[in-house]
OpenMM code with the backbone's topology and positions (N, CA, C; nanometers):
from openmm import Vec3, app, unit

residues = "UNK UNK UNK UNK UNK UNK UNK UNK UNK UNK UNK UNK UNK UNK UNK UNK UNK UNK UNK UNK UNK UNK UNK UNK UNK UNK UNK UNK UNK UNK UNK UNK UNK UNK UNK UNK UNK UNK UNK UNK UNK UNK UNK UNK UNK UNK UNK UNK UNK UNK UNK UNK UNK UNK UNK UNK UNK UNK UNK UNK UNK UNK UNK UNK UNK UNK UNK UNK UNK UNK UNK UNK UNK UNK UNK UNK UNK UNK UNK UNK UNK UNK UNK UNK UNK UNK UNK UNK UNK UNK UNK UNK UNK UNK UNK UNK UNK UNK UNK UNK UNK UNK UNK UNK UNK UNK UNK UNK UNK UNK UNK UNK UNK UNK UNK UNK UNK".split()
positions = [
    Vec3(-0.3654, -1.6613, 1.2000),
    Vec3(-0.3207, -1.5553, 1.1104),
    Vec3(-0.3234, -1.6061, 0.9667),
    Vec3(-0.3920, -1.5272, 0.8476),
    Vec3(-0.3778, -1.5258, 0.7125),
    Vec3(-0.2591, -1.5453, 0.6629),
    Vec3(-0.2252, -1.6193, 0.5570),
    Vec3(-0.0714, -1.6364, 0.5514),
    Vec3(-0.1230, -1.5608, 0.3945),
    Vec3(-0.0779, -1.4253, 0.3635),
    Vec3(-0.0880, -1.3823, 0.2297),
    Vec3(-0.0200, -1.4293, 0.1252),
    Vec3(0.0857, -1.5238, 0.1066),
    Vec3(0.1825, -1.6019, 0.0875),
    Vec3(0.0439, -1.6937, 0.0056),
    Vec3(-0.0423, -1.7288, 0.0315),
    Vec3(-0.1485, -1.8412, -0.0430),
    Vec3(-0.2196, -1.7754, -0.1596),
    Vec3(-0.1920, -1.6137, -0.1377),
    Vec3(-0.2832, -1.4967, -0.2519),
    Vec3(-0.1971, -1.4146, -0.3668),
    Vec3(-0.0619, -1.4442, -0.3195),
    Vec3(0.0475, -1.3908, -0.4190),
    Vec3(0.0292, -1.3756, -0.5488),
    Vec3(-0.0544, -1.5294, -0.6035),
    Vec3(-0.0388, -1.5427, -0.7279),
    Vec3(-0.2410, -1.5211, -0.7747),
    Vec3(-0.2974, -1.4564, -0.6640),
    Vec3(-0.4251, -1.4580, -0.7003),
    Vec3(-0.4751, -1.3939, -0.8059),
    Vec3(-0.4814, -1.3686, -0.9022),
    Vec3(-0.4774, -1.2424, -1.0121),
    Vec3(-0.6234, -1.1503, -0.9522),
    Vec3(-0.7432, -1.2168, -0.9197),
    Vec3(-0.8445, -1.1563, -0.8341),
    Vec3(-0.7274, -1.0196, -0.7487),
    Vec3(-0.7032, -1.1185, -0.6299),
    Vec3(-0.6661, -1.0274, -0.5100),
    Vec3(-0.5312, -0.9323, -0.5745),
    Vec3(-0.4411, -0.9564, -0.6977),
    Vec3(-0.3761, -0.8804, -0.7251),
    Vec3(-0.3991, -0.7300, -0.8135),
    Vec3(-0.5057, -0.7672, -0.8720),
    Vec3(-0.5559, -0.6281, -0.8902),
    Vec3(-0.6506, -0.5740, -0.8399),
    Vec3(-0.7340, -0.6324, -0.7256),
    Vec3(-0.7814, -0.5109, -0.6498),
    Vec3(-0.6977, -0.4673, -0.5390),
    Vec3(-0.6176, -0.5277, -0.5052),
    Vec3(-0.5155, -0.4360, -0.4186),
    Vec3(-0.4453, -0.3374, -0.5066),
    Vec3(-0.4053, -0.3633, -0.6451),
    Vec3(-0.3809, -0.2594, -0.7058),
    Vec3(-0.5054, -0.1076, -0.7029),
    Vec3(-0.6237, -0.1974, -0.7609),
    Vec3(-0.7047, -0.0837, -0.7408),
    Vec3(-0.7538, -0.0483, -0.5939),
    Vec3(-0.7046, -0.0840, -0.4685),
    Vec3(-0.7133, -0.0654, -0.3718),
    Vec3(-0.6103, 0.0769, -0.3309),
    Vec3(-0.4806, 0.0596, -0.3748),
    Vec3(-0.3718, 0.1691, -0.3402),
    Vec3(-0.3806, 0.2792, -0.4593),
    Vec3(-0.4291, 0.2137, -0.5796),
    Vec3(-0.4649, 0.3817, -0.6536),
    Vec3(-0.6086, 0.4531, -0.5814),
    Vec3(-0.6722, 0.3605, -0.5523),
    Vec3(-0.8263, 0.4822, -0.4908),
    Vec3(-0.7617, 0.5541, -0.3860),
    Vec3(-0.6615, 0.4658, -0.2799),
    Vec3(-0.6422, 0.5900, -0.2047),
    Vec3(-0.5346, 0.6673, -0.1596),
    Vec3(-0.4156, 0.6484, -0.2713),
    Vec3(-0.3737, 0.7531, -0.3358),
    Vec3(-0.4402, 0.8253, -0.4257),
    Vec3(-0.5061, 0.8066, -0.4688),
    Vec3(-0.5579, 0.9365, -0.5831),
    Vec3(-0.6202, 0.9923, -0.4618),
    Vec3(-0.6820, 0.9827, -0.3528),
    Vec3(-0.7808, 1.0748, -0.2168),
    Vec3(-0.6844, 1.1372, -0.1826),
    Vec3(-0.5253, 1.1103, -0.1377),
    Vec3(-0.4140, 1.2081, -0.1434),
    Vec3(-0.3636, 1.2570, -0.2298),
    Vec3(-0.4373, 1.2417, -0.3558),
    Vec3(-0.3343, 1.3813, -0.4772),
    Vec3(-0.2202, 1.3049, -0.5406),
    Vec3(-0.1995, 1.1494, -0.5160),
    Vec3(-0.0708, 1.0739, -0.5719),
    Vec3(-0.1708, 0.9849, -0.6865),
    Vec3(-0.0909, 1.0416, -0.7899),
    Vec3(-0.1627, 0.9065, -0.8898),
    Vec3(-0.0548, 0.8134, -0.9294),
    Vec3(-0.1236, 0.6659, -0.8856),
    Vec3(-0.0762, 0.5469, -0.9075),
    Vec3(-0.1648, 0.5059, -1.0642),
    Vec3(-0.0643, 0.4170, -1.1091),
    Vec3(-0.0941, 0.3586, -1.2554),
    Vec3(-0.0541, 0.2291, -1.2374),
    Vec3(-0.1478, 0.1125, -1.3267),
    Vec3(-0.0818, 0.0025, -1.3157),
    Vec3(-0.1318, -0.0899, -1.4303),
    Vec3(-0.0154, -0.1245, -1.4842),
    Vec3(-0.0429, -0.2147, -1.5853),
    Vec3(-0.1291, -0.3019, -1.6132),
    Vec3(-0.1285, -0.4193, -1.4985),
    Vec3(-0.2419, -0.5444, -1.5060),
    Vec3(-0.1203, -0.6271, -1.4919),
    Vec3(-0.0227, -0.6193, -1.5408),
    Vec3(0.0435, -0.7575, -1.5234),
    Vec3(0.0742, -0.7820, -1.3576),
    Vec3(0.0452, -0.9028, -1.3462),
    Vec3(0.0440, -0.9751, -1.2295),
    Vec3(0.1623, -1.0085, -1.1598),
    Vec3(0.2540, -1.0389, -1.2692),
    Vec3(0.4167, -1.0271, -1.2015),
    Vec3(0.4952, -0.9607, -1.2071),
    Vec3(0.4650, -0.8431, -1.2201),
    Vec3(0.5361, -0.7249, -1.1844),
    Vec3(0.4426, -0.6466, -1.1271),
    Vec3(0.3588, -0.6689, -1.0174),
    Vec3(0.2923, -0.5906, -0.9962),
    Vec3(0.3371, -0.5039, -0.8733),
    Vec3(0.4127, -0.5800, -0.7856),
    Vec3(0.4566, -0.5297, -0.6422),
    Vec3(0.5416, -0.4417, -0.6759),
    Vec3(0.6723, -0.4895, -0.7652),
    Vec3(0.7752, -0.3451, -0.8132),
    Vec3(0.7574, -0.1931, -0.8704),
    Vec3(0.6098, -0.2691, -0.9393),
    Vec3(0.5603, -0.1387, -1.0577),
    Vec3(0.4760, -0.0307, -0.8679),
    Vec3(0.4147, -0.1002, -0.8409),
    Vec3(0.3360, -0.0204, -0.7552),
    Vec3(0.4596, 0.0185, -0.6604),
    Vec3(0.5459, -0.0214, -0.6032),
    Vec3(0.6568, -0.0098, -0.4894),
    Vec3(0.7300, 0.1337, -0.6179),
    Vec3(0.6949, 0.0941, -0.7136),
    Vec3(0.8217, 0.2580, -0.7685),
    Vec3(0.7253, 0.3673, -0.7693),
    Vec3(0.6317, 0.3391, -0.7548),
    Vec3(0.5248, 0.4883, -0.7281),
    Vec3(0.5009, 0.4990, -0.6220),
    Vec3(0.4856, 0.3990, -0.5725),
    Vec3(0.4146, 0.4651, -0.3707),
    Vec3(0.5559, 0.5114, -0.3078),
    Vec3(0.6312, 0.4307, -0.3599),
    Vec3(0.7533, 0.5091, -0.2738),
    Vec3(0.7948, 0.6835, -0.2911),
    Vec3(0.8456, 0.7399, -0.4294),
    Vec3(0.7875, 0.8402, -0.4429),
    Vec3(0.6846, 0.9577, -0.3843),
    Vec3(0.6001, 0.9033, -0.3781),
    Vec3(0.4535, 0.9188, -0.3617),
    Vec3(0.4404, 0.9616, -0.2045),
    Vec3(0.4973, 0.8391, -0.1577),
    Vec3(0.5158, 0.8769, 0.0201),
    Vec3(0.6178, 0.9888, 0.0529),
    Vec3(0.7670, 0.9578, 0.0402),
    Vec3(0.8403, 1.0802, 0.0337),
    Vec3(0.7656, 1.2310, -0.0090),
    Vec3(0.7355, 1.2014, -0.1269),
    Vec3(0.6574, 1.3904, -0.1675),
    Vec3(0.5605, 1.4155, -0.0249),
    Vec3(0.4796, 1.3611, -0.0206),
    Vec3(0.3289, 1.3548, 0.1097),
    Vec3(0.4164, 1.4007, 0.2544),
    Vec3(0.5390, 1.3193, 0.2892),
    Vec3(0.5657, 1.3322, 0.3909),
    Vec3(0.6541, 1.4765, 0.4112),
    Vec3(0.7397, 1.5112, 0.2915),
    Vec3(0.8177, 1.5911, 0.2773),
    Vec3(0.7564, 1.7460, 0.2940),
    Vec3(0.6146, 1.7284, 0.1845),
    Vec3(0.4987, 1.8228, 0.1334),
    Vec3(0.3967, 1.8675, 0.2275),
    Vec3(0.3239, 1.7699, 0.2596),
    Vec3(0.2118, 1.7920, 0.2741),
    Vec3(0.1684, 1.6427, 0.3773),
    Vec3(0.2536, 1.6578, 0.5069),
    Vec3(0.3009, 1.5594, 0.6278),
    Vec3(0.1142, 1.5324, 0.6538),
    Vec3(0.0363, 1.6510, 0.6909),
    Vec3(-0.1332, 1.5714, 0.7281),
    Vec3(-0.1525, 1.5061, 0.6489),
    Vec3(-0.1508, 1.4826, 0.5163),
    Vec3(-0.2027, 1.4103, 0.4258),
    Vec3(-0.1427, 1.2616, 0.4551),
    Vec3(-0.0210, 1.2988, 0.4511),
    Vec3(0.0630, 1.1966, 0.4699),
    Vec3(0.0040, 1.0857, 0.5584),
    Vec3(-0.0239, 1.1707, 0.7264),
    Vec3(-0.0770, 1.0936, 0.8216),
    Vec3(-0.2113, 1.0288, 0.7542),
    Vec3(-0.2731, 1.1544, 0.7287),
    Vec3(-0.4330, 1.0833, 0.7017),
    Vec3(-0.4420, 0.9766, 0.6529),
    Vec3(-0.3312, 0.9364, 0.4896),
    Vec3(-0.3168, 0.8693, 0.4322),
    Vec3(-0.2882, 0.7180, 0.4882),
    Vec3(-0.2001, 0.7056, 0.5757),
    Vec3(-0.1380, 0.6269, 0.6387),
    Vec3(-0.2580, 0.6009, 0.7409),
    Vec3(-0.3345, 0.6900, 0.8300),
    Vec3(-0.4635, 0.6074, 0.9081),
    Vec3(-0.5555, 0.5628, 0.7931),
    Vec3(-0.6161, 0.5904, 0.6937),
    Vec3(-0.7053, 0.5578, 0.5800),
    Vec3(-0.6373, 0.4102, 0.5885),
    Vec3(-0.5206, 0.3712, 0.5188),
    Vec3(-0.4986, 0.2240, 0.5235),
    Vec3(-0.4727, 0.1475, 0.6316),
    Vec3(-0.4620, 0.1727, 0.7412),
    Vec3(-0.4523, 0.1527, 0.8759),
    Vec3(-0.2928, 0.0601, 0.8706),
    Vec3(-0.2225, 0.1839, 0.8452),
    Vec3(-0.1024, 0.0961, 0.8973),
    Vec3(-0.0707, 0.0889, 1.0404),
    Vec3(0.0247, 0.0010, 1.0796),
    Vec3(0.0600, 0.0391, 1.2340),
    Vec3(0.1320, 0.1363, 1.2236),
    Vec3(0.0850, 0.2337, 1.3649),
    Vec3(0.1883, 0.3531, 1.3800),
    Vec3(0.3059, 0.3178, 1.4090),
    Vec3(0.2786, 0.2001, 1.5411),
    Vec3(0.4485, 0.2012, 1.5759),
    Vec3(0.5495, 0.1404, 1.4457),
    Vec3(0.4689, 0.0668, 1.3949),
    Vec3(0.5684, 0.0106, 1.2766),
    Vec3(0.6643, 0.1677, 1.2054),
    Vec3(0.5470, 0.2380, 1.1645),
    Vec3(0.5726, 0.3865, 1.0546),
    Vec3(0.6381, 0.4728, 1.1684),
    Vec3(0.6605, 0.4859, 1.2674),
    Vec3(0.7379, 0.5523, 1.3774),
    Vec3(0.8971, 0.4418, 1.3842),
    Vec3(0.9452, 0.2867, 1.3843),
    Vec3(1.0096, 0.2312, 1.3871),
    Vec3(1.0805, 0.2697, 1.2667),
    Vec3(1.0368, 0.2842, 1.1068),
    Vec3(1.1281, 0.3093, 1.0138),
    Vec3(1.1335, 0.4138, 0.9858),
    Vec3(1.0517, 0.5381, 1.0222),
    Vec3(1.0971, 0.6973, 1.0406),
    Vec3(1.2033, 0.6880, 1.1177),
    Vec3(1.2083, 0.6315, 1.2353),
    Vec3(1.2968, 0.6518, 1.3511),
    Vec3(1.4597, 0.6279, 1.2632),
    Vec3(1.4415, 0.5464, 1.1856),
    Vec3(1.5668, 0.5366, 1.1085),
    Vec3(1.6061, 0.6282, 1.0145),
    Vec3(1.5542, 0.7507, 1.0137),
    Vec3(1.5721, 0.8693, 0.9374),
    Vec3(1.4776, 0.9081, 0.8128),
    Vec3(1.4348, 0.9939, 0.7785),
    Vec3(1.3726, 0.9764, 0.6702),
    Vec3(1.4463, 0.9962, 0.5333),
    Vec3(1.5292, 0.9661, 0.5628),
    Vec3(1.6020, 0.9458, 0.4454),
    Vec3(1.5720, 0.8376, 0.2895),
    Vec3(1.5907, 0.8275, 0.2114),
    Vec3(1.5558, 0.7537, 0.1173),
    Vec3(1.5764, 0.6466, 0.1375),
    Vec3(1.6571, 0.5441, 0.2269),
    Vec3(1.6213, 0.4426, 0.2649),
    Vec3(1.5075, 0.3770, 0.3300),
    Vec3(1.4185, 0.4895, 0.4409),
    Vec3(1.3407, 0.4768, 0.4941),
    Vec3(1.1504, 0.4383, 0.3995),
    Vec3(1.1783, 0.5311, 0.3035),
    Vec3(1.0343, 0.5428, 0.1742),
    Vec3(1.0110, 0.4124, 0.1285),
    Vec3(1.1583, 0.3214, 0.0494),
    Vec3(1.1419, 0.2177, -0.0066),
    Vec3(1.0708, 0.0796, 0.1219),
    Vec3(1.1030, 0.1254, 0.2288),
    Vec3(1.0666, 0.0022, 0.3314),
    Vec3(0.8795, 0.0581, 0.3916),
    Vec3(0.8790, 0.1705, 0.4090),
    Vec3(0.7487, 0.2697, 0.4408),
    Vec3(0.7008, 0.1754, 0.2802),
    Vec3(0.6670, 0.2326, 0.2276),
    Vec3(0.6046, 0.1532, 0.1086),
    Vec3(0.5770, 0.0111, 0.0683),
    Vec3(0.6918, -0.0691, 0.0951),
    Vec3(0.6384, -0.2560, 0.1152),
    Vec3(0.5517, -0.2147, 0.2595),
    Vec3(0.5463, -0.1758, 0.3435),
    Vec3(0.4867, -0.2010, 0.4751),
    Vec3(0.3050, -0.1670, 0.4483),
    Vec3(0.3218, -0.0323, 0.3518),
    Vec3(0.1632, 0.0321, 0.2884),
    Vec3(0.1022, -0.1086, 0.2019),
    Vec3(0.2305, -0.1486, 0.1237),
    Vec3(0.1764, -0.2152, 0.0144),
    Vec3(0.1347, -0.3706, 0.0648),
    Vec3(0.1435, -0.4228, 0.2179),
    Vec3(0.1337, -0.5608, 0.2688),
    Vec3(-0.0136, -0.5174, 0.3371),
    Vec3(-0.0009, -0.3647, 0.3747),
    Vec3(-0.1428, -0.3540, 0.4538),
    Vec3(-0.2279, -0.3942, 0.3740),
    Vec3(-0.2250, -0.3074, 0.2826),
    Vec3(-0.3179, -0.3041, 0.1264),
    Vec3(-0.3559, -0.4510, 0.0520),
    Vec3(-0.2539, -0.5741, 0.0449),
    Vec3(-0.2799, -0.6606, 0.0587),
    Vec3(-0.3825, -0.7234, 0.1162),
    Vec3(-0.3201, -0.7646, 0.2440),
    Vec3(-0.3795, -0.7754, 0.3424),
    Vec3(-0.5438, -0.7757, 0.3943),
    Vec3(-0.5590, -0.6146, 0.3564),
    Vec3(-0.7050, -0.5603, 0.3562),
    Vec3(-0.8170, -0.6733, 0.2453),
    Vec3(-0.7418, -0.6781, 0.1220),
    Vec3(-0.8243, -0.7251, 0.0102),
    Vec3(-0.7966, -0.8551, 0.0289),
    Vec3(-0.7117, -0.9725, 0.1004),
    Vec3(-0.7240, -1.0903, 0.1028),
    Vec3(-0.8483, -1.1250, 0.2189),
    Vec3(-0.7966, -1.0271, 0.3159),
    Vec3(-0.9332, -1.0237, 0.4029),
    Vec3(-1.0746, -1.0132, 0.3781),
    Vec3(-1.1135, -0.9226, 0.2625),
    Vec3(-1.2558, -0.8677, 0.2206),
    Vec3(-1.2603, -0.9972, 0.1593),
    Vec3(-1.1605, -1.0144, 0.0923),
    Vec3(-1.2004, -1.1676, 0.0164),
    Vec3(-1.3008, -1.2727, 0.0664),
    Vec3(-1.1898, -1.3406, 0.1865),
    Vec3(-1.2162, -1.4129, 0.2495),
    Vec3(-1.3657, -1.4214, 0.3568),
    Vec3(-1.3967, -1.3070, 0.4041),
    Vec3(-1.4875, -1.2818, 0.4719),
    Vec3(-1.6424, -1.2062, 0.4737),
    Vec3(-1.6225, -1.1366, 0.2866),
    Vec3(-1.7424, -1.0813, 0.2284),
    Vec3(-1.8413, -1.1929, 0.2042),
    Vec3(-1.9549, -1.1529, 0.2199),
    Vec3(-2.0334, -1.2278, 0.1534),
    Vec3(-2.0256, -1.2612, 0.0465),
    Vec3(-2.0738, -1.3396, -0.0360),
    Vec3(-2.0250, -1.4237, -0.1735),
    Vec3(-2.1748, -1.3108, -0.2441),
    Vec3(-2.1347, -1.2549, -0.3934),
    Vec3(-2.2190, -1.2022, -0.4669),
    Vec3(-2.3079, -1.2633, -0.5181),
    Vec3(-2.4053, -1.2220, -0.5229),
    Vec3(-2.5217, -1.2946, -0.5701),
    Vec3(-2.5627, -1.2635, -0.7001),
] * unit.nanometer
topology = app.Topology()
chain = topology.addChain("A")
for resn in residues:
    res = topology.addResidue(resn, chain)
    for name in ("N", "CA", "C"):
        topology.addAtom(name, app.Element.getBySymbol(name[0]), res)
């Protein structure tokens, strides 16, 4: 297993995961914005996706789903912290969980794309 813990401070992998969660929020109608700064990047993006998820789920629940298979979160995970209500406690934890996939995804492409020529 990838320990993402080695990419934290990657400035590469930190803004294309940024530009990873605005492309696909903006495909659901949520626009994410993001500074560039590197150390604040998880809070700045965690105060919009959270938001962002609540409206989708509240609004417009297919999107919501679609949204959530597009980044391939685990269901049972997103069924484990629904199950805890959807209450506003639930969005802020739904959102680190989007925002580790999203990670995740781009430490992976990293690691395993072919090198550009």
């Amino acid at each position: 297993m990838i320990s993402p813990e080695l990419y934290r401070h990657d400035l590469e992998v930190v803004r294309n995961t940024a530009a990873q969660v605005i492309k696909d929020f903006g495909l659901a109608g949520v626009e994410i914005v993001f500074s560039g700064n590197p150390q604040t990047a998880f809070q700045e993006l965690l105060q919009q996706v959270t938001p962002g998820l609540e409206l989708l789920y509240k609004k417009q629940h297919k999107t919501f789903m679609m949204l959530l298979y597009r980044i391939d979160v685990e269901e049972s995970r997103v069924k484990a912290i629904l199950s805890q209500g959807a209450g506003t406690g639930s969005f802020p934890k739904l959102a680190a969980l989007v925002l580790e996939r999203e990670f995740i995804k781009v430490v992976l492409r990293k690691l395993y794309s072919p090198p550009s020529v």
